[in-house]
N, C-alpha and C positions, 0 to 999 in steps of 0.2 A: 626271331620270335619263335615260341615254344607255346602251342598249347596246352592248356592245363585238364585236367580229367580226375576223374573220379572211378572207379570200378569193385567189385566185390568177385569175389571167387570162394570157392572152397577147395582145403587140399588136400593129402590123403587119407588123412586123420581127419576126415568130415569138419576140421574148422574154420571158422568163417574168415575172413580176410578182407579188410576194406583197404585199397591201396589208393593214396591221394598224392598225384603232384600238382603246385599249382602255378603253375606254367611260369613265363615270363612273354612279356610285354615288349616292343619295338624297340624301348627304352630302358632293356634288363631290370626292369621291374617286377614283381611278382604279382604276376592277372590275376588270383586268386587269394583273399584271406587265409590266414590258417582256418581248420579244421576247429569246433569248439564242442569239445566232447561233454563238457561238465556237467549234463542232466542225463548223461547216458547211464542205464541202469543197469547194465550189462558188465559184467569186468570184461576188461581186457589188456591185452598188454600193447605196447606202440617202440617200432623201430623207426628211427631217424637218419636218413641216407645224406651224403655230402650234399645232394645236388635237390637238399629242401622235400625232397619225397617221403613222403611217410605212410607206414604199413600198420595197419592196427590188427590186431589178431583176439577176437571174440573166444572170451570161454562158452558160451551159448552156443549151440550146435545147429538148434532150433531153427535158429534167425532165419528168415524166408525174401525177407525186403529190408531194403535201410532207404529213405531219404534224406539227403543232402542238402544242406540250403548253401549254397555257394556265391557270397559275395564276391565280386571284382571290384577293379580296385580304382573302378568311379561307381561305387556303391551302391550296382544293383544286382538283384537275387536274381538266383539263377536256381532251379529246383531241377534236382537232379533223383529219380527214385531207380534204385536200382535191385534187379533182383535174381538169385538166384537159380 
């Protein structure tokens, strides 16, 4: 079992950076929903690692806070606000 997380940083080039893996379960399941960006008004761009982690990289410099709504995978939220 691997738990799942959420975090934000920024890196030298001041941009913002939400880094999501979402865990796996006792059952190598994934404890976490994907991420659902679709009403984000911000571009960005998103890398996809082997092991299901993904890096989303903000053109917005600004960005101060993001919250997360983080389903699991018996379908409850989990509200995650994270901030720089």
């Amino acid at each position: 079992m691997f738990p799942g997380y959420v975090t934000i940083f920024k890196d030298e080039d001041n941009f913002i950076h939400l880094y999501f893996y979402p865990g796996l379960d006792e059952k190598n399941n994934y404890y976490y929903k994907d991420l659902d960006l679709s009403n984000c008004k911000v571009q960005y761009s998103e890398i996809i690692n082997k092991d299901k982690s993904k890096e989303y990289i903000f053109e917005n410099k600004n960005i101060i806070r993001i919250t997360c709504k983080l389903i699991d995978n018996h379908g409850n939220l989990h509200l995650k606000e994270l901030n720089i």
